[in-house]
LOKOL-400809 format. One line per 10 residues: number of its first residue (from 1); their letters; for each residue x, y, z of C-alpha. Coordinates in Angstrom, 3 decimals. Layout:
NUM	A	X/Y/Z | ... $
end
This chain:
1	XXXXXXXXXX	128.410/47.587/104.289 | 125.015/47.575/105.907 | 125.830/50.426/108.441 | 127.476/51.954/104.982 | 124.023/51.469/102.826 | 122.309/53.142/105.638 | 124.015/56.362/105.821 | 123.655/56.598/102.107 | 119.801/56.084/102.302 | 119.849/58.465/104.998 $
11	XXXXXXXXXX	121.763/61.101/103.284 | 119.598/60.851/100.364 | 116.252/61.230/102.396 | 118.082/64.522/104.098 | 118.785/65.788/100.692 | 115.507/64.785/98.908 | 113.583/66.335/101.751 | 115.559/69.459/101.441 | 114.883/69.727/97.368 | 110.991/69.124/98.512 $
21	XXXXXXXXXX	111.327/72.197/101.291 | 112.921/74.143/99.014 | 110.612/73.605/96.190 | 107.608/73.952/98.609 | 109.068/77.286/99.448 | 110.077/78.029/96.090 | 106.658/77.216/95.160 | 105.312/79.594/97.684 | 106.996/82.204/96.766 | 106.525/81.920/93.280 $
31	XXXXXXXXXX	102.819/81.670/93.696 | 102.606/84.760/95.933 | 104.522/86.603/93.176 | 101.572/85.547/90.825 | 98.929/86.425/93.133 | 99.380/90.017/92.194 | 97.446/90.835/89.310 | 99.525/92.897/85.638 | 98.026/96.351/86.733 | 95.778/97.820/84.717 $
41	XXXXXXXXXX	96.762/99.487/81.517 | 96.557/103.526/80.692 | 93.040/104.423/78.739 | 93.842/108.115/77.774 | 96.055/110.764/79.139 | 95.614/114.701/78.249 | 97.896/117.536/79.231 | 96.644/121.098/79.511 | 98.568/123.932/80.288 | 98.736/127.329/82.052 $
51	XXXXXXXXXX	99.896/130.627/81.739 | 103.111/130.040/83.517 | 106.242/127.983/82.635 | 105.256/125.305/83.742 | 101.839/123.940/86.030 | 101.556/121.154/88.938 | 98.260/119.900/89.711 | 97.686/118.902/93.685 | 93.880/117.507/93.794 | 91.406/115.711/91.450 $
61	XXXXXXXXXX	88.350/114.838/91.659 | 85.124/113.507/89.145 | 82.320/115.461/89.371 | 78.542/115.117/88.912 | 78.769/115.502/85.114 | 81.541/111.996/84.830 | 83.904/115.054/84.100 | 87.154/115.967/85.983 | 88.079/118.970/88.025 | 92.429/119.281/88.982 $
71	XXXXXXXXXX	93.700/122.247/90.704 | 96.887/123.334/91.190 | 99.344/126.283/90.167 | 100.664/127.644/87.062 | 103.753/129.485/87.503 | 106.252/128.756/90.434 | 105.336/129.492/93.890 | 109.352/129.341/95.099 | 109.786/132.489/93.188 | 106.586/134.323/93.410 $
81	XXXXXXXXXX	105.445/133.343/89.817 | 102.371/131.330/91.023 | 98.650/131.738/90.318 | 95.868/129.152/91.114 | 94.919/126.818/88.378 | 91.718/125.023/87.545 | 90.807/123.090/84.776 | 87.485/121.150/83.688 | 87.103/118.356/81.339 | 84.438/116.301/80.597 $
91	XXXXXXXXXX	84.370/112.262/81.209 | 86.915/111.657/78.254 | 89.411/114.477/79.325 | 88.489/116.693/76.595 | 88.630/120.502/78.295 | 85.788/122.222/78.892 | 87.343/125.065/80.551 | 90.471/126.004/82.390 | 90.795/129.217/84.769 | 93.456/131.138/86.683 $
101	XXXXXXXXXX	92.674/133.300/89.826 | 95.088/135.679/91.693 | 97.855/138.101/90.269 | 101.231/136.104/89.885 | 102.900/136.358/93.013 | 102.045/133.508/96.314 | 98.896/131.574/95.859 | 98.271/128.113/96.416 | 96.062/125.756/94.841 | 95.088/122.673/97.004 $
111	XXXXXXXXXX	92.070/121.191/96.949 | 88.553/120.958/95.218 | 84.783/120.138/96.256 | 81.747/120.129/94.469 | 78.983/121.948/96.499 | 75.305/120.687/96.840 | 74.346/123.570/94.173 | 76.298/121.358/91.565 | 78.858/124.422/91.246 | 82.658/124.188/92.462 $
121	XXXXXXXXXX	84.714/125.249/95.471 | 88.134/125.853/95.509 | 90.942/125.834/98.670 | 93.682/127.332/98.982 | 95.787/131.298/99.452 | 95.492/134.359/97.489 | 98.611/136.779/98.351 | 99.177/134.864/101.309 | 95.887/134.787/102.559 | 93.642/132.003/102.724 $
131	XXXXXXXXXX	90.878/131.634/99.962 | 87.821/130.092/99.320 | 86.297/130.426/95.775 | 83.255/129.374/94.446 | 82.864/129.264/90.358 | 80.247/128.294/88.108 | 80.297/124.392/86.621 | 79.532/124.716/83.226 | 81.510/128.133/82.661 | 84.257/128.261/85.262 $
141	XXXXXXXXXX	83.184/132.284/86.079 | 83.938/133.051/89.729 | 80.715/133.305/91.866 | 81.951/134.454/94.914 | 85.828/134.975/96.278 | 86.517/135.154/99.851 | 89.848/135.122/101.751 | 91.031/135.222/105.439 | 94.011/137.415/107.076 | 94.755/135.085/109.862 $
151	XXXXXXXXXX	98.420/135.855/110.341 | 101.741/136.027/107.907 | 101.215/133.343/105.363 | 97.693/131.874/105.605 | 96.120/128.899/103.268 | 93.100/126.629/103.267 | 94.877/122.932/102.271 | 91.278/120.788/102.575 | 87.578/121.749/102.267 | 84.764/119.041/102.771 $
161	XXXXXXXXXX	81.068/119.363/102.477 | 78.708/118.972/105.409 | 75.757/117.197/105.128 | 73.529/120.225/105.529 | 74.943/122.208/102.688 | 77.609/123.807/104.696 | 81.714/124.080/104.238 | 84.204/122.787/106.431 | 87.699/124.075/105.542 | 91.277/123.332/107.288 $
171	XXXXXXXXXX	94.745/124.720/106.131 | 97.233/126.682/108.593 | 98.071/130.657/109.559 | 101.361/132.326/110.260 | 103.122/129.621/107.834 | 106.893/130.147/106.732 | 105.544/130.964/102.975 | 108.487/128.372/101.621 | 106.345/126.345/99.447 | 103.341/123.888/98.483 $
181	XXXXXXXXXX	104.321/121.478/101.330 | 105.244/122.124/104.934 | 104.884/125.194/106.012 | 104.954/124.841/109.927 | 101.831/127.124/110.441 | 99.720/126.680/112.905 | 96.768/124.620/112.313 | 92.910/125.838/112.134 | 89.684/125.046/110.751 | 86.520/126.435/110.300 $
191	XXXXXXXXXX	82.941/126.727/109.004 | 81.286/128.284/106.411 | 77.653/128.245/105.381 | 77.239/127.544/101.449 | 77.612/131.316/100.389 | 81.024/131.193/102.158 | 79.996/133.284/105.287 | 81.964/132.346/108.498 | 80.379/130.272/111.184 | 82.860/129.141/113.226 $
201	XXXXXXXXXX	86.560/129.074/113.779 | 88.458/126.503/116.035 | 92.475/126.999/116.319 | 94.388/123.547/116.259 | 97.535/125.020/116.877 | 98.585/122.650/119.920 | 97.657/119.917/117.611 | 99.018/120.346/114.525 | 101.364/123.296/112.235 | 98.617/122.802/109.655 $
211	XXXXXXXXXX	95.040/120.741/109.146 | 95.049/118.876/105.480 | 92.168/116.979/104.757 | 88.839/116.492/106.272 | 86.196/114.585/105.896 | 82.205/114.400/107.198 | 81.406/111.839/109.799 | 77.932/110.387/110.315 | 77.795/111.820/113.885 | 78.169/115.292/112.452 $
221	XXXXXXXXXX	80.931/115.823/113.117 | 84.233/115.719/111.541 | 88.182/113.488/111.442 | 90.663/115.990/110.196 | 94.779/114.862/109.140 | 96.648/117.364/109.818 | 100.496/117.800/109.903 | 102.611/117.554/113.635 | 102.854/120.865/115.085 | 106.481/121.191/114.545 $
231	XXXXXXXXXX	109.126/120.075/113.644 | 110.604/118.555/116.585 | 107.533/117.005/117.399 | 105.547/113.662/116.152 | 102.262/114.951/117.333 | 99.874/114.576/115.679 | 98.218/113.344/112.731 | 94.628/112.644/112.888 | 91.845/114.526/115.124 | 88.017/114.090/115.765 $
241	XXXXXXXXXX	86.010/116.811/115.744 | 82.387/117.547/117.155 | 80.039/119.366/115.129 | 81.401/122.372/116.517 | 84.861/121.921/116.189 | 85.897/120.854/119.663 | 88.683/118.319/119.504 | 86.946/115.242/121.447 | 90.716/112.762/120.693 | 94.204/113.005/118.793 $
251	XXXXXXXXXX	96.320/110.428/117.202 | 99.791/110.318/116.144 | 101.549/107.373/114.303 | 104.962/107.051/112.712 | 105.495/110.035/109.925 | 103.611/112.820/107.776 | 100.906/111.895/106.094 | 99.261/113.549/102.694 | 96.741/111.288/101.250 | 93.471/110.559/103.297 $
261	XXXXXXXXXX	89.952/108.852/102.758 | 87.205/107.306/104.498 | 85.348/104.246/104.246 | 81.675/103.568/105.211 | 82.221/101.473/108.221 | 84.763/104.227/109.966 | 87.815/102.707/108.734 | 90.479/105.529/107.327 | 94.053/105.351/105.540 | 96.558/107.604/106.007 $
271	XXXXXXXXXX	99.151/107.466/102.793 | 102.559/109.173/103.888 | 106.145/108.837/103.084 | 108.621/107.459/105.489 | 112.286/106.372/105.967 | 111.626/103.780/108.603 | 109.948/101.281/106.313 | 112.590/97.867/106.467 | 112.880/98.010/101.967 | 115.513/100.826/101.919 $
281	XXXXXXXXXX	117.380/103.488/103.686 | 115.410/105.813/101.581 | 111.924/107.401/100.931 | 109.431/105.034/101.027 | 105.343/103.904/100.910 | 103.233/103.858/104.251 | 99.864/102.577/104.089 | 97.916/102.774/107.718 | 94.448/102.093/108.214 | 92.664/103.114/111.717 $
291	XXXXXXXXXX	89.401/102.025/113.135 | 86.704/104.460/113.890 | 88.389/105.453/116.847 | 91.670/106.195/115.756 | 93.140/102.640/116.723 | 95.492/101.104/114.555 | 94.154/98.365/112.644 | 96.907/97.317/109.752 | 100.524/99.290/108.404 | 101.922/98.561/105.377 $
301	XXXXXXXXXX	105.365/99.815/103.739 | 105.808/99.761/99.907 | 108.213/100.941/97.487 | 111.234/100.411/95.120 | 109.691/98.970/92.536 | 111.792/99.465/89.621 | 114.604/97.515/91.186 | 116.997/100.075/91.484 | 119.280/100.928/94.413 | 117.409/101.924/96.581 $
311	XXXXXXXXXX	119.176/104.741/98.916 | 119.039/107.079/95.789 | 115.403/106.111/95.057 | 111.783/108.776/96.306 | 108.956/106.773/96.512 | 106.681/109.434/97.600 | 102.987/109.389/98.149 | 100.363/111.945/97.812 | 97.159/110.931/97.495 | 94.927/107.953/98.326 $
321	XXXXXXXXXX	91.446/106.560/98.176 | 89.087/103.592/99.309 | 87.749/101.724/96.193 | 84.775/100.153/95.693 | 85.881/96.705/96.606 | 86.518/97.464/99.701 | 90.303/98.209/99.106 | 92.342/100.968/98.787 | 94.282/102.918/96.442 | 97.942/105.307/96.429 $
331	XXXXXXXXXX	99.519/107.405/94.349 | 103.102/108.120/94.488 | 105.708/108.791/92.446 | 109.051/107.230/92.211 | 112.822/108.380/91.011 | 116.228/109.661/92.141 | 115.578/113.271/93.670 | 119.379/113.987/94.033 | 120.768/113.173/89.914 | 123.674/111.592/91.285 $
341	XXXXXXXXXX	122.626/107.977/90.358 | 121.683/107.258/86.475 | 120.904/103.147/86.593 | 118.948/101.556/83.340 | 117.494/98.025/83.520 | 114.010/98.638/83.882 | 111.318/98.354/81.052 | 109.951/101.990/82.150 | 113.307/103.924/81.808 | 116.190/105.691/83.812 $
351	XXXXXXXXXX	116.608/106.001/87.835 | 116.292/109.710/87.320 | 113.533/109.743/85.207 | 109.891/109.996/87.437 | 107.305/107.866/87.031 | 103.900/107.253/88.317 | 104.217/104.344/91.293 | 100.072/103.418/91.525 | 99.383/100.827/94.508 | 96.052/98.705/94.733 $
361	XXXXXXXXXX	95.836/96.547/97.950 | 93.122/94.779/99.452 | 91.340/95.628/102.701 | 93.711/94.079/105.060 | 96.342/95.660/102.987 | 97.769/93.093/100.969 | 98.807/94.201/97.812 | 96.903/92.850/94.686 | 98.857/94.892/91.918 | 102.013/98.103/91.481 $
371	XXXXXXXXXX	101.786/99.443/88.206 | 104.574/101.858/87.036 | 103.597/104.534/84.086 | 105.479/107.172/82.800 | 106.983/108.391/79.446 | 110.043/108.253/77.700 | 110.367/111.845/76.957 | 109.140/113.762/80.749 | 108.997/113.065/83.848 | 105.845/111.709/85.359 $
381	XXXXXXXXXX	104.564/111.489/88.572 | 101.439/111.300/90.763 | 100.102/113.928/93.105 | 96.506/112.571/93.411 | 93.906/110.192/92.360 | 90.276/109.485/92.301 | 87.889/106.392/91.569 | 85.758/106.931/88.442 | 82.621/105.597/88.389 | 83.347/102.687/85.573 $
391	XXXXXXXXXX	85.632/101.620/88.141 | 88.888/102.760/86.913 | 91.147/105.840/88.348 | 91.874/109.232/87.136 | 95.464/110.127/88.397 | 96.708/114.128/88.579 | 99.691/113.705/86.742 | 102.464/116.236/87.576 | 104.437/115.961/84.022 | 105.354/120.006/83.905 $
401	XXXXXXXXXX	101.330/120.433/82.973 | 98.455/119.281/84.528 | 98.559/115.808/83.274 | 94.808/113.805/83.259 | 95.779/110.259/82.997 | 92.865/107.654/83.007 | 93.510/104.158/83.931 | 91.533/101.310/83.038 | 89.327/99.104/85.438 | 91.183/98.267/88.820 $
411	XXX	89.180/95.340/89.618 | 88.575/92.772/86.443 | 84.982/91.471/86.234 $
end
């Protein structure tokens, strides 16, 4: 009976130490789920439209004024429809002005700057060359137009300003002319002064089918994403330049990358798309930050956040930005691409319907919040985003118009 009694009180210390592990790790678990924050709520959202069917913005950013400046295209640039779009509002989204440039045909939209004259530039191809426009701020009327015949299909895809006034712009030439996206160029950049006049050219081809985004370094020089030089190839994805655009190192990670921002201290996130990530078989979320260097300092993989299965679910990402608390910040959107898979369950809607996927983490890249927005009646998703200045977000929403949706704070007080 004793030996009995003692197999009993030891059974019942194995299993009361397993209910205390598993509540421990229950408890763990729970409280990790509660560390991130309800994402913040939507403050306005406008939709303006072009002359074409339908318009998809690419860039955002807030100017000077508190207002907003998108670009994009209105029309269809598969099927020659296209014209560059540009739209103004002021801080509450209310439009100021909205312009087109180009006859409808192959022109390309892709990125915005505003110059040290307080005016705007514009990247991107006219009739497959590439462009670089300058327009007025408070009118929209086109200072000065310039474009570049670099080969068959040529287009500026990023445009930074230097700190002496100048413009740095990178893009591709001799591109396939199939789209917005990948175009399997071969990569250049080059300088401008601030009346558009060429400097300097630099071809990147042996680095990269196309430079995206650039950015100003302190040295005076610049770090440039670009796209891998074909298609075969994983090489490369980020570059240093000197202030003449000599290629002093090159980096490549793990896929193609399309949103891009610096911090301060040298630290910068690439935001791409991947199908390696361990949460699906699918398209999902890579967050990588680098050192000042180009050494890997933290990668993070995202995604499937509607709960939904998740080989027919895109979570793609286009745009991304450092915030002010020394995070970041990506836009994406989510939903089935192929329409074979219609699932309901989630608060937001359908599989197939797109949403906005918006993804705050903290500097070592844990997330804080997800937030999901969208509409019952269109498709939503994001193509960029920028930090306002009351320390919210403006996201480019691509809804079938140029969609300005403002969200509220990121970071509560």
């Amino acid at each position: 009976m004793i030996c009995g009694s003692k197999v009993i009180n030891s059974v019942k210390t194995i299993i009361r130490m397993a209910i205390i592990n598993y509540l421990v790790l229950l408890g763990l678990v729970i409280c990790k789920s509660l560390m991130a924050r309800p994402p913040p709520r939507i403050e306005w959202h406008r939709t303006y439209k072009g002359s074409g069917e339908e318009s998809h913005p690419h860039y955002v950013i807030q100017t000077s004024d508190l207002g907003f400046l998108m670009v994009g295209e209105t029309g269809f640039v598969e099927d020659r429809t296209a014209k560059i779009f540009l739209v103004k509002t002021d801080s509450q989204g209310n439009l100021i002005w909205k312009k087109e440039f180009g006859k409808r045909g192959y022109n390309l939209g892709n990125c915005v700057a505003e110059s040290v004259d307080g005016n705007y530039l514009v990247a991107g191809s006219l009739g497959r060359d590439a462009a670089l426009i300058q327009v007025e701020a408070d009118t929209g009327k086109t200072l000065w137009s310039k474009t570049w015949n670099m080969g068959t299909e040529d287009a500026f895809e990023g445009l930074t300003i230097t700190p002496e006034g100048g413009i740095l712009v990178t893009g591709y030439r001799d591109g396939l002319a199939e789209g917005t996206f990948m175009n399997w160029g071969r990569g250049v950049v080059l300088k401008t002064d601030s009346t558009g006049r060429e400097e300097w050219r630099r071809e990147l081809g042996e680095f990269a089918s196309s430079g995206y985004r650039v950015k100003a370094t302190k040295d005076g020089g610049s770090l440039l994403m670009c796209h891998p030089r074909d298609e075969e190839s994983n090489k490369y994805h980020l570059l240093k330049l000197d202030h003449q655009g000599k290629v002093l190192w090159s980096k490549h990670y793990n896929t193609v990358y399309w949103g891009f921002d610096t911090k301060a201290n040298g630290y910068s996130m690439l935001a791409g798309h991947t199908q390696k990530s361990p949460l699906s078989k699918n398209w999902d979320i890579e967050l990588t930050v680098v050192d000042e260097r180009g050494g890997v300092v933290w990668t993070r993989f995202f995604g499937q956040p509607r709960g939904y299965e998740g080989k027919w679910i895109h979570d793609e990402v286009w745009g991304a930005r450092s915030t002010m608390d020394g995070g970041w910040l990506a836009v994406a959107g989510t939903g089935d691409e192929t329409g074979r898979y219609e699932k309901t369950g989630h608060i937001s809607g359908p599989s197939g319907q797109w949403k906005i996927y918006l993804i705050k983490v903290d500097g070592n890249g844990e997330m804080e919040w997800e937030g999901i927005y969208g509409s019952t009646n269109s498709d939503w998703a994001g193509e960029d985003v920028c930090v306002t200045a009351d320390g919210g977000a403006l996201i480019a929403n691509d809804c079938g118009s140029f969609g300005f949706t403002k969200i509220a704070r990121l970071v509560k007080k």
